[in-house]
C-alpha positions, -999 to +999 in steps of 0.1 A: +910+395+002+896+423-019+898+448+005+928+464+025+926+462+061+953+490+061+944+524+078+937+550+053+946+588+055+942+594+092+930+561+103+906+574+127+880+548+125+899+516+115+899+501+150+859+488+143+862+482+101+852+449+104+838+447+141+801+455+136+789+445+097+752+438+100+740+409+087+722+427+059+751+451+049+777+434+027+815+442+037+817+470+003+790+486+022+807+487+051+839+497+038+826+523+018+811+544+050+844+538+070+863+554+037+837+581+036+841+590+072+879+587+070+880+610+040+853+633+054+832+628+030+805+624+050+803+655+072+780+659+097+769+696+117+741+721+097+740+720+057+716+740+037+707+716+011+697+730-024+659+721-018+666+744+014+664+716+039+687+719+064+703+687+068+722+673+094+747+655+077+766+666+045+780+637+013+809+652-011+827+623-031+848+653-040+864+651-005+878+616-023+908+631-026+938+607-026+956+574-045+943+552-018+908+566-013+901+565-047+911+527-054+896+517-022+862+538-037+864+521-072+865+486-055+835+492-038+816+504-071+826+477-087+816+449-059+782+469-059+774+465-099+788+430-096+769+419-068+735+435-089+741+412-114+730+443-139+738+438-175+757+460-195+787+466-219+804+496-210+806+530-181+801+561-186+807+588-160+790+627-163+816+654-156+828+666-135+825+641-103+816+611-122+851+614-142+874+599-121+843+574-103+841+557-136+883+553-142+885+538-111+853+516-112+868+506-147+898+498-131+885+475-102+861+458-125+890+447-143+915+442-115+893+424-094+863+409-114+885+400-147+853+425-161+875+446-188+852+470-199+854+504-221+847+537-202+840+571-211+828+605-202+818+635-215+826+672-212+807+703-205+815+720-234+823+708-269+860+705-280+863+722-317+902+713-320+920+680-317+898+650-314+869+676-312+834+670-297+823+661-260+828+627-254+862+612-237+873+578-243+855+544-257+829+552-284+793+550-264+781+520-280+758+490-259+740+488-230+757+516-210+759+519-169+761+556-158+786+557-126+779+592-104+781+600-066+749+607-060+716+617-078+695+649-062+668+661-081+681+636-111+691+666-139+724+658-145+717+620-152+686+629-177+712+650-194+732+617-202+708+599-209+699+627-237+735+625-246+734+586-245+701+591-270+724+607-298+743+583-302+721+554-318+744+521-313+741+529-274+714+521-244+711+531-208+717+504-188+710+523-150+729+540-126+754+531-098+755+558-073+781+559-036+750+571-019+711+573-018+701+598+008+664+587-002+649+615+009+610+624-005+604+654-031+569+665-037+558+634-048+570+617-019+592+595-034+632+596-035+648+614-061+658+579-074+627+564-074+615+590-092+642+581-120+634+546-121+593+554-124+602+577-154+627+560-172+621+523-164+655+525-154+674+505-122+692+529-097+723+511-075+733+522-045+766+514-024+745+525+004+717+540+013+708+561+046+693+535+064+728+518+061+745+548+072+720+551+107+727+512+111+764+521+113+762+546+133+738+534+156+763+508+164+789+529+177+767+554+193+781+564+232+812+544+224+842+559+223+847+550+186+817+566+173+822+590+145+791+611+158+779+628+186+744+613+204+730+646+197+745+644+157+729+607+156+695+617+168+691+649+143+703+624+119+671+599+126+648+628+134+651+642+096+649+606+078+617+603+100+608+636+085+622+636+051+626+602+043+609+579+014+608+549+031+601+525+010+631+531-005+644+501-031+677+493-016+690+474-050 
């Protein structure tokens, strides 16, 4: 099997991992919001959000933290993008958090999906000495699929894409995010709908936050559940506020 049934860190939640998958939600999807809430990742409480929403529940990859987290992650980006059936040649991955996503994505693919791939990323400033310039690893050449943890208002993915449009021999291919929180801007669409109207341009998500209220739901008053009632219904209360929902769940 792909995945590790082993505990991770603190093992708080492995007693359901594979107890309650909806029949919609693929077992990646699943593991990925058990990892998430094993590596608090996915916080939950009040979080001023920079569009000055306060939201009731928080997503840092950066909590992502250890060997076993991060190869667990990297498996479920890669079963995501194969399970898309998206073309493409190559990954990139924007500094800073999308550094070590795209290693361990690159990794996976090729552990798991015989996918070998090149990978690279770029930095935030310029390197005059050694190698020199801002771009880490394979040359960015073909049809190239950006690997990042989430996408807010979108400005660091049209910066690689304006990157990815200096270099000539290479294309965007789309973007793999861990997760969509689909909520509307002023248009009222997610900020990844908005990519993929103005760049033509597919946006993957592991999950999405209809997923991660599915999940929850499931364990609510139990005495596995990984969030309060109260926690669960702020939770649906702000998607029914915030939410784009008709969200593409590619």
């Amino acid at each position: 099997m792909m995945y590790s049934q082993n505990k991770t860190t603190n093992g708080r939640y492995s007693t359901y991992l594979y107890n309650s998958v909806k029949p919609l939600m693929e077992t990646f999807q699943h593991q990925f919001i058990e990892l998430a809430l094993n590596a608090e990742a996915l916080c939950f409480g009040e979080f001023t959000l920079k569009s000055g929403r306060c939201s009731p529940y928080f997503f840092n990859a950066g909590q992502f933290n250890r060997g076993q987290e991060l190869a667990i992650l990297g498996q479920c980006y890669a079963a995501k993008i194969i399970a898309s059936g998206i073309d493409f040649d190559m990954l990139f991955g924007p500094a800073y958090k999308g550094i070590p996503l795209v290693a361990v994505t690159a990794a996976a693919l090729a552990t798991y999906h015989d996918r070998d791939v090149p990978y690279a990323f770029n930095r935030k400033e310029k390197k005059e000495h050694g190698e020199g310039g801002s771009i880490v690893g394979a040359p960015l050449e073909g049809k190239v699929l950006i690997i990042d943890d989430v996408i807010t208002a979108g400005t660091a993915i049209r910066e690689v894409l304006a990157l990815l449009g200096e270099h000539e021999q290479a294309q965007p291919a789309g973007v793999t995010i861990g997760l969509d929180r689909c909520e509307k801007g002023s248009n009222d669409l997610s900020a990844s709908q908005t990519f993929e109207q103005d760049f033509n341009l597919p946006v993957l998500s592991i999950v999405t936050i209809e997923h991660l209220l599915d999940f929850l739901s499931k364990q609510d008053n139990t005495e596995t559940s990984a969030v309060t009632h109260e926690q669960l219904e702020a939770i649906k209360n702000y998607w029914h506020q915030y939410g784009a929902h008709t969200v593409n769940q590619s």
